[in-house]
C-alpha positions in Angstrom: 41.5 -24.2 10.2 43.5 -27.4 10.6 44.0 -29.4 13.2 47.5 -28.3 13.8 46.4 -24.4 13.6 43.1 -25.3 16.0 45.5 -26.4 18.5 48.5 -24.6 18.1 48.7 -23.4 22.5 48.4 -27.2 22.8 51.4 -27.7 20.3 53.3 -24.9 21.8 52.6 -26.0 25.7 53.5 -29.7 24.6 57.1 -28.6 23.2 58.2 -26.1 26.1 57.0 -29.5 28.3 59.2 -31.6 26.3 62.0 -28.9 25.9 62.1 -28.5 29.7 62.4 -31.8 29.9 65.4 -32.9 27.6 67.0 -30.0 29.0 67.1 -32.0 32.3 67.6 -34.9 30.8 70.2 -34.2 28.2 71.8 -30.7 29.8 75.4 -31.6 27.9 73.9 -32.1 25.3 72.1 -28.9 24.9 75.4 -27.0 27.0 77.1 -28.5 23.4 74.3 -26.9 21.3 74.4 -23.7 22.7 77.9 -23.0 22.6 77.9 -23.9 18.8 78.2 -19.7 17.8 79.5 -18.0 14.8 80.0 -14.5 15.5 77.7 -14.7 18.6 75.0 -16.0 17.1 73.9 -19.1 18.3 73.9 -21.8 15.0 71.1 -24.3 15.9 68.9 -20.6 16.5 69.9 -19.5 13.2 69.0 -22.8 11.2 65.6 -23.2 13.3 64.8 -19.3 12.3 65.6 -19.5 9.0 63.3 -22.7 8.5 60.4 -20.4 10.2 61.2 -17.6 7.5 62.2 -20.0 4.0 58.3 -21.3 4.2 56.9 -17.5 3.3 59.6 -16.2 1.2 58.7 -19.5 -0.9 55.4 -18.1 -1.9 56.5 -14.8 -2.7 56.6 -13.7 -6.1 59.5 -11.2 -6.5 57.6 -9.3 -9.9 54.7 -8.4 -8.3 56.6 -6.5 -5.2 56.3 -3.2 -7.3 52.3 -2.9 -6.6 53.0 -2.9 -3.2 53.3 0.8 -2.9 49.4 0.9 -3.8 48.7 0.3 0.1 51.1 2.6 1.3 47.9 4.1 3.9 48.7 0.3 5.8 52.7 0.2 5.4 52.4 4.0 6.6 50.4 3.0 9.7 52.4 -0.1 10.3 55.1 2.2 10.9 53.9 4.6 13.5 52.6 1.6 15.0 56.2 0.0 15.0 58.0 3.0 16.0 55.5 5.7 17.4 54.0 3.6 19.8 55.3 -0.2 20.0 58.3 0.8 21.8 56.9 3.0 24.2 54.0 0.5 25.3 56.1 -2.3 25.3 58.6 -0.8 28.1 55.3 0.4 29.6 54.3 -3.1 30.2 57.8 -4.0 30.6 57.7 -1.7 33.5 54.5 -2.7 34.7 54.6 -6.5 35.0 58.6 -7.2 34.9 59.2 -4.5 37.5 56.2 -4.0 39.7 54.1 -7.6 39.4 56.9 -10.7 38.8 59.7 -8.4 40.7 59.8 -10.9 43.9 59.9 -14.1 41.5 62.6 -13.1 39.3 66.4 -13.5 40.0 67.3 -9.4 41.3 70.4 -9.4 38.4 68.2 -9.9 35.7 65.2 -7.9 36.3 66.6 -4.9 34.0 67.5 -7.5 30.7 63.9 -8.7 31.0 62.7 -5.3 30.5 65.1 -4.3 27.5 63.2 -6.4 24.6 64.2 -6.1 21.0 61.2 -6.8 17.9 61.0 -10.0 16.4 60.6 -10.1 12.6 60.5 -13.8 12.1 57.6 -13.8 14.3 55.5 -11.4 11.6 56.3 -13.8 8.7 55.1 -16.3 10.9 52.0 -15.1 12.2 51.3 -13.7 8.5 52.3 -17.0 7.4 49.7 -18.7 9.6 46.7 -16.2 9.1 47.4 -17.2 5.3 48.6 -13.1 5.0 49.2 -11.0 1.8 53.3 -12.2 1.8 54.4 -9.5 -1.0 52.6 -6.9 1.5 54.4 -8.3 4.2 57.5 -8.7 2.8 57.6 -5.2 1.9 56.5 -4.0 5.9 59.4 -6.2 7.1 62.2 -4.9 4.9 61.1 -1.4 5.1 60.9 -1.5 9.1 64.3 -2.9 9.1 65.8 -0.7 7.0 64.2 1.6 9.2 65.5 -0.6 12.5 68.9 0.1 11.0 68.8 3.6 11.7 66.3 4.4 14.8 66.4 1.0 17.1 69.4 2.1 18.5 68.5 5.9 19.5 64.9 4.2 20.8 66.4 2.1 23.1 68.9 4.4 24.3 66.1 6.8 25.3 64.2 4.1 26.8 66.6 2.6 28.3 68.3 5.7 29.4 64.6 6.9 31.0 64.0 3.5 32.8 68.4 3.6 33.9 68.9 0.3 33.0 72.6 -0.2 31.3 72.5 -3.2 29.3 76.2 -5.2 29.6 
């Protein structure tokens, strides 16, 4: 590994540090940043995502995406994973630490949106990026699960969230 991946926790400690602090520091500036939206969506996030995601789609090479359905035993357990299980565990730990452990730290209005969580793809092409992962295998798992988001994220959520009561404004 390199330096940078041997001490990535360091990296990531050092820049919520240093974020914490310009945010003191600088708070208009970074009230200015964060107002900067397009349709709701926050523009500095979007460029800063996008730079996390343009790295791996770099080293993809678009031809060979069609042998990808040769491994269709990992893509096919990928999915149950994603959508058999994830969701359900994840409001299980939700539940567990949000709600029973960190309930008397956290402010009392907020306790419910810290439980409701939605999945992250940029973090799998960065986590695949940084184990040096297969990127046309990942690539395909990504766009398949959110084609598949498309369609069941929003019947998941309103089970779960319709189970646990929490209304989401």
């Amino acid at each position: 590994m390199s330096t940078f991946e041997r001490y990535l926790t360091l990296w990531v400690a050092l820049c919520i540090v240093v974020g914490i602090a310009l945010g003191h520091l600088l708070s208009g500036v970074f009230q200015i940043i964060g107002s900067t939206e397009i349709a709701s969506v926050n523009l500095s996030a979007a460029v800063l995502i996008w730079l996390m995601v343009i790295p791996m789609l770099l080293k993809i090479d678009f031809a060979a995406l069609g042998e990808v359905g040769r491994h269709w035993r990992g893509i096919g357990l990928t999915l149950f994973i994603n959508w058999a299980v994830k969701p359900f565990s994840t409001a299980l730990l939700g539940w567990l630490f949000v709600d029973l452990l960190f309930r008397p730290y956290l402010p009392a209005d907020q306790i419910d949106s810290y439980i409701a969580a939605a999945p992250c793809t940029v973090m799998v092409f960065v986590r695949s990026n940084l184990t040096k992962g297969e990127p046309h295998f990942i690539l395909s798992q990504v766009t398949l699960n959110d084609a598949i988001m498309v369609v069941a994220f929003a019947p998941i959520v309103g089970l779960l969230l319709g189970l646990s009561a929490i209304t989401v404004p």
